[in-house]
N, C-alpha and C positions, 0 to 999 in steps of 0.2 A: 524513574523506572528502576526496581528491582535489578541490579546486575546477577542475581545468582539464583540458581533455582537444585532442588532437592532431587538428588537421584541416589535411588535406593541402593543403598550397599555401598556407596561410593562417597559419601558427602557431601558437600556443596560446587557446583560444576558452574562458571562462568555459562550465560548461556549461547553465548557465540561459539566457545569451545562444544557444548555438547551438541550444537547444530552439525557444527561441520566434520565433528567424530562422528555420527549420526551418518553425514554425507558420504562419508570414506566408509562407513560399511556397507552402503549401500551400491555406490561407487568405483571402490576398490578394497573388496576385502581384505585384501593381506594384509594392506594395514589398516583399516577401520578395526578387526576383532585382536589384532597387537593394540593398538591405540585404548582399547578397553580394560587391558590390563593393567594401564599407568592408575596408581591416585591423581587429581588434582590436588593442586594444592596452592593456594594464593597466597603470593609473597611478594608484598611491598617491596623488601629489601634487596633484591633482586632489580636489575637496570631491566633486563629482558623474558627472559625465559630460562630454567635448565631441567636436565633430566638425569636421571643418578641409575635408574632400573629398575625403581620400585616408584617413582612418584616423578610426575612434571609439574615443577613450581612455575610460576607465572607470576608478572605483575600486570593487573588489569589493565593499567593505562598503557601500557605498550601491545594489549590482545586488542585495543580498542584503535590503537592505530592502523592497524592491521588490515588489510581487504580481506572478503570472505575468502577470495582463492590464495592468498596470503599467509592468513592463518591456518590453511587446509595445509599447504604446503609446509608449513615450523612442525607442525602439527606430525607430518608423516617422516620430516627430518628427524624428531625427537624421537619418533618409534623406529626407525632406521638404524638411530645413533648406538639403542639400546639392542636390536637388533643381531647388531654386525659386532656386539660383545665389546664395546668404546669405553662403557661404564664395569668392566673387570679389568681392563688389558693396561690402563693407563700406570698402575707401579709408580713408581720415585718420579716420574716423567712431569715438567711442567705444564703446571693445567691449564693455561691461557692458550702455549702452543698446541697441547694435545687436542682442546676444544676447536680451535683452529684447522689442525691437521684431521679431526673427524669429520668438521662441514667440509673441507675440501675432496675429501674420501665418497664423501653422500650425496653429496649434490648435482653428480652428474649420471647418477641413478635416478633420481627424481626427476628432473630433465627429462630424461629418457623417456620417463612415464607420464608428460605432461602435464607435473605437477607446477605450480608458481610459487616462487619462493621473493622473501623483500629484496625492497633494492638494495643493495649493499653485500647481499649474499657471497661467500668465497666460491671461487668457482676460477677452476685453472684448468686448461688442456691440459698440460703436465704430467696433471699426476693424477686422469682417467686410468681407473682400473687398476691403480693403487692402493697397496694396504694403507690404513694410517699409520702404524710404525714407520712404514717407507717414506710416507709424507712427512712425519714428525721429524724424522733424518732428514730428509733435506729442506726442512725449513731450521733445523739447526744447523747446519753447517752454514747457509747462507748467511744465518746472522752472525755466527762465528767469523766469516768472510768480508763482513760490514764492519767487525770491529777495527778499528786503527792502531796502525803497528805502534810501537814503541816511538818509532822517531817521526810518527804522524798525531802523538797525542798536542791536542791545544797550546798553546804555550799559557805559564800565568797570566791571570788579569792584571795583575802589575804589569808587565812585561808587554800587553797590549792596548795600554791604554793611552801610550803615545800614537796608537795607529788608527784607532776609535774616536779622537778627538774632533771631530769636523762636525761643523755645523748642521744639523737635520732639516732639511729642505721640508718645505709644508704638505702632506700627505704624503712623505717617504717613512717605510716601513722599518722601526729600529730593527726589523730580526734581519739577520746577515742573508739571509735567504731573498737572493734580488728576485727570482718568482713568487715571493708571498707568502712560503711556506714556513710553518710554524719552528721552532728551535726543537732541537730535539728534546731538550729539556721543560719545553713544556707541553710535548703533548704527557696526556692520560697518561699512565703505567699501568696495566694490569687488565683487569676485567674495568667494561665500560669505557674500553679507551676509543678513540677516533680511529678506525684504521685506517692505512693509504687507501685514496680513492682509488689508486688503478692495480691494487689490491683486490679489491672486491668488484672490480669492474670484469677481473679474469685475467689479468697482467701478471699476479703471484708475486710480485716486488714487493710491497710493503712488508717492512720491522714487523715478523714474528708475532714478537714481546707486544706490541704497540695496536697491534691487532683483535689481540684478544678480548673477548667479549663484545663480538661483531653482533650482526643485527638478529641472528637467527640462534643468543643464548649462547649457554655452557653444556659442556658434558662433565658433572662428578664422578668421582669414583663411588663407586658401592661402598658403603664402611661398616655395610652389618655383618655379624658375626656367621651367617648364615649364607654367605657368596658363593659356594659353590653351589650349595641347593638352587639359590635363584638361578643363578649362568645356569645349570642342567634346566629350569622349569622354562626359561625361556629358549633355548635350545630347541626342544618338544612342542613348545606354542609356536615357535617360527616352522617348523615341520610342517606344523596341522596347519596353519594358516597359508601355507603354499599347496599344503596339497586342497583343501578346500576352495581356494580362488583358482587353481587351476582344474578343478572340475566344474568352475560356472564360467569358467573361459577365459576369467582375467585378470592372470597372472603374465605378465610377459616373458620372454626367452630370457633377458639379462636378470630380471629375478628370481628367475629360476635359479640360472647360476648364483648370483650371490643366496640365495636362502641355502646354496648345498656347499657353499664356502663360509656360511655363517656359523653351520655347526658340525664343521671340518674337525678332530681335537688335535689340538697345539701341542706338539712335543717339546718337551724343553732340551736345547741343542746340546745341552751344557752336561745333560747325564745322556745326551747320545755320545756328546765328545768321550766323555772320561770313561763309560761304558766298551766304547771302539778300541780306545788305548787301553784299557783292561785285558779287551779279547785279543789282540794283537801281542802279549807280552805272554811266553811259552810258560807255562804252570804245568807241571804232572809229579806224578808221584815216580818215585826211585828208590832202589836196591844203595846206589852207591853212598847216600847219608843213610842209613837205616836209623828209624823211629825209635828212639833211646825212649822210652818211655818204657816200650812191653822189652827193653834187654835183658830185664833181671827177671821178667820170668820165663826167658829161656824162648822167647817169640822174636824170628828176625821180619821185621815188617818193612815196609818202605816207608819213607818221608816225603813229604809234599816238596819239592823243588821248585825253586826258583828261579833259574841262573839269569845272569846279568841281562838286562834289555837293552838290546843295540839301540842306535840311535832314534832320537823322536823328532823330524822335519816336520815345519812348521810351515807354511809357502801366505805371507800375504799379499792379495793384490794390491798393487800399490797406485793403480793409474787414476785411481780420486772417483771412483765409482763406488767405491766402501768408505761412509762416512766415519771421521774420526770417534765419532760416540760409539761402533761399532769395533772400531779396530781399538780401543781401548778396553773395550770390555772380552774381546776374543785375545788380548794378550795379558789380561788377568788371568783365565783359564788356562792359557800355555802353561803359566809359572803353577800353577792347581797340577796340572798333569806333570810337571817336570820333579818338582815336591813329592809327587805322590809314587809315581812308576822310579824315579830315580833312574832314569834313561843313562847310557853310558855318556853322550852329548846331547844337547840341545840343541838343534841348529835351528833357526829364523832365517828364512830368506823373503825378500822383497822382492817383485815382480809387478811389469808392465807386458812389455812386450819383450823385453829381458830381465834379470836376474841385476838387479840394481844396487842389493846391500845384503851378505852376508851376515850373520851374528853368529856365535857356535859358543857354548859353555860347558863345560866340564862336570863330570860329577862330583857332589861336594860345595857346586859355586853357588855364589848367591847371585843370580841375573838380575841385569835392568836392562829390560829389552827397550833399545831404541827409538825414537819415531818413524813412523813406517818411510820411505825414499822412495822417491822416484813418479809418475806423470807422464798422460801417454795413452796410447792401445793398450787391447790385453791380447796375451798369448799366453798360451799353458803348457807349453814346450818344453822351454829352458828349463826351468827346475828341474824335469826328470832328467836332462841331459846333465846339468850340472853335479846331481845326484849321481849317474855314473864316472861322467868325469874324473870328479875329486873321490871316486872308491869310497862312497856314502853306504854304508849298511844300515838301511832303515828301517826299525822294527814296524813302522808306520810310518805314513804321511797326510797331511792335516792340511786344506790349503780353502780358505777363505775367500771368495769372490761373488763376484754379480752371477758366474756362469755364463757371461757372454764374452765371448772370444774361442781361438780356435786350439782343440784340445789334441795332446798327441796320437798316433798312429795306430802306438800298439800300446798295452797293457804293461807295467810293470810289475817284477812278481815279489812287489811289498805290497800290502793292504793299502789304499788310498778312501779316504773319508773328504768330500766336496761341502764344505761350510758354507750353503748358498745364504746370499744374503736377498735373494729373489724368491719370492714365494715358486712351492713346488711346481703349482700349478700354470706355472708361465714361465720359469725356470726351463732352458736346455737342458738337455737330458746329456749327461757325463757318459761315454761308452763305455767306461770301467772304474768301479769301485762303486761306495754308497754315499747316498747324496743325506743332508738333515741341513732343515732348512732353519736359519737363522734367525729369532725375534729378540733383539735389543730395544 
C-alpha cells in the first residue's frame, strides 16, 4: 500500500496525516485551517515527530503507531506548539527541556477540548495555565535540586569496589537500584530518551534532561532569516482562525483566552528596566554651566545637566519563588544599570518576609553581587521600611518577584518599577508604581 499521496501546493502528505488534518477542519477549525499551514515533511531521522513553524517532520513509523485520535491529537499539539510562539521564544534555552516544558504548557489545552494525545504524553496539574518559560524555570531548578552536593558526589570506583564485591545471587539485578530502575548513566541523554514513567503519567518528577524527546516529538527553533515576518504571519493566521471557529461555534472559552495571549506582544523587561532608570534620573538644561560652545559668540545658553543620581535599590525576592536562571540574569542588568546611570550607591537587598541581606557599593566600585539569601513567605514591606530607616535616598526602586505576597499601605514618593516574574495577566496587581513583566 502506497504510504503517501499528492497534494497540490503542498507535496507529499502521509495519508493518515492528510485524513485527520482533513478531520480537524472539519471538526475543529482552529486547528484544522493552522494545521494547513505546516509543510509535511518525512524524516526518518527523526525518533518521533517535530515542528520548527514552517514545516512538521515526521517519521512514518512512529505516524503508523499511532491511533486515528492519537495522531489527531500530535497533530493539534504541533499546531498549538507553533501557535503559542514555542518555535521563536526558545533563545540559548535547552531544547530537550524547552520541548518538554512546551508539551507540559499545551496539553492541558487540548484536554480541555477533548482531544487524545499518546500514552506517555507530559502532562502535570502544576503547571496548568503556565507560560512555558514558567515551566522551563521550574523544570530547571528541579534538576539543579537533583544534583548532588559536593560531599554527596559518588566516591571512586576504586574506593568502592571493596563494597561491590559479593556474590550476585541468580536473577538479582547488578544496577544498585533495588526497584529495578535503570542507573542513571544508562538511561538515553537527549532527544529519544526514555522518560520517567510517572513523568508522563502526570507526576512531573522525572530528569528534565532524560525526558526529552517524549512520545509527542520536539519543538525547534525557527533558524530562517525571515522570523519575525513568520511570528507576525502566524500571529494574523491564529486571529482569523479564532475568529472563523468562533463564528461556526467551536471555538471554546479557554481558546479563546489563549488565541488572545498568543498574540499578546512581548516587551522586552530589560529596555523597560534600563528605560525606568533613565526616566527616574533628573536631566534638564541650566544657566549655572552655560553651553561653552556659543561663548565666543557672545550667546549665553544653558547646558544639558546632569547632577548626581541618588541611590539605585534593587529589592530581590529571595523566598525560592524566583528561580536561580532568573535571578541571575536580573542581577546581570543590575550591574548594566549601575555601569550605565553611575548611581551614587548601589544597594541590593534580599527579601522574604524580611529583609535578609544587604549589599550597597559605592560609585566607582566594581560589584559582585552575592547569591540571593534567604527562604520563606513573601512580604513587600520591609524594604520600604528599611529604605527609610537607614535614610535611603532613592532615585528608584527595582524589586523582582512572583507578585504574590502582601504589598505596603501607602506609596512611597520614589518611583517604584515591580519586575514580575508572573505573567501580567495573572499577576496581582501592585497599588503603586509600574509593573513589566519578566521573560528569562
Amino acid at each position: 500500500m502506497d504510504r503517501t499521496v499528492t497534494v497540490a501546493g503542498n507535496g507529499t502528505v502521509h495519508p493518515r496525516i492528510a485524513r485527520q488534518r482533513t478531520e480537524l477542519v472539519l471538526s475543529q477549525p482552529f486547528f484544522g485551517s493552522l494545521a494547513l499551514r505546516l509543510k509535511m515533511v518525512e524524516d526518518r531521522s527523526t525518533k518521533e515527530c517535530w515542528v520548527d513553524g514552517e514545516s512538521l517532520g515526521y517519521n512514518p513509523e512512529y505516524i503508523d503507531k499511532l491511533s486515528d485520535l492519537e495522531l489527531r491529537g500530535v497533530l493539534a499539539l504541533k499546531v498549538m506548539q507553533v501557535a503559542n510562539g514555542h518555535c521563536w521564544r526558545q533563545g540559548a534555552r535547552e531544547s530537550g527541556r524547552w520541548s518538554d516544558s512546551s508539551q507540559y504548557a499545551i496539553s492541558p489545552i487540548l484536554t480541555s477540548s477533548d482531544f487524545v494525545l499518546p500514552k506517555g504524553a507530559l502532562h502535570d496539574a502544576r503547571f496548568a495555565g503556565k507560560s512555558v518559560e514558567e515551566i522551563y524555570g521550574a523544570l530547571t531548578q528541579e534538576a539543579k535540586q537533583k544534583q548532588p552536593k559536593p560531599e554527596q558526589q559518588p566516591k571512586p570506583k576504586s574506593d568502592q569496589q571493596s563494597q561491590q564485591q559479593q556474590p550476585k545471587q541468580d536473577g538479582q539485578s547488578s544496577a544498585p537500584d533495588a526497584k529495578g530502575g535503570s542507573k542513571p548513566d544508562d538511561r538515553p541523554n537527549g532527544k529519544g530518551g526514555n522518560p520517567n514513567p510517572q513523568s508522563q503519567a502526570g507526576g512531573g518528577q522525572g530528569d528534565p534532561e532524560t525526558s526529552a524527546g517524549s512520545s509527542c516529538g520536539e519543538v525547534r527553533q525557527y533558524s530562517g532569516t525571515d522570523k519575525p515576518v513568520k511570528e507576525a504571519e502566524w500571529k494574523v493566521a491564529v486571529v482569523q482562525a479564532a475568529k472563523a471557529a468562533q463564528m461556526r461555534g467551536k471555538l471554546p472559552g479557554d481558546l479563546q483566552a489563549m488565541a488572545g495571549e498568543a498574540v499578546r506582544p512581548v516587551v522586552d523587561w530589560r529596555a523597560v528596566l534600563h528605560r525606568f532608570a533613565q526616566q527616574s534620573s533628573p536631566t534638564d538644561y541650566s544657566f549655572a554651566q552655560p553651553n561653552r560652545r556659543y561663548l565666543h559668540l557672545g550667546f549665553y545658553l544653558p547646558s544639558l545637566n546632569t547632577p548626581a543620581v541618588g541611590d539605585a535599590v534593587f529589592v530581590r525576592d529571595s523566598s525560592g519563588s524566583v528561580f536561580d536562571e532568573t535571578q541571575a540574569q536580573f542581577d546581570a542588568e543590575i550591574l548594566s544599570v549601575f555601569h550605565t546611570l553611575k548611581p551614587a550607591r548601589l544597594i541590593v537587598m534580599d527579601c522574604d518576609t524580611r529583609v535578609t541581606q544587604v549589599q550597597v557599593f559605592e560609585r566607582g566600585d566594581s560589584p559582585e553581587i552575592k547569591p540571593v539569601r534567604g527562604g520563606g513567605g513573601t512580604a513587600f514591606t520591609d524594604p520600604f521600611n528599611r529604605v527609610a530607616a537607614d535614610g535611603i535616598n532613592p532615585a528608584f526602586l527595582v524589586y523582582l518577584t512572583d507578585m504574590v505576597g502582601s504589598f505596603p499601605a501607602a506609596a512611597p514618593h520614589y518611583p517604584v518599577l515591580w519586575a514580575s516574574t508572573t505573567p501580567l495577566a495573572r499577576a496581582r496587581k501592585a497599588p503603586f508604581g509600574e509593573t513589566v513583566e519578566v521573560i528569562c
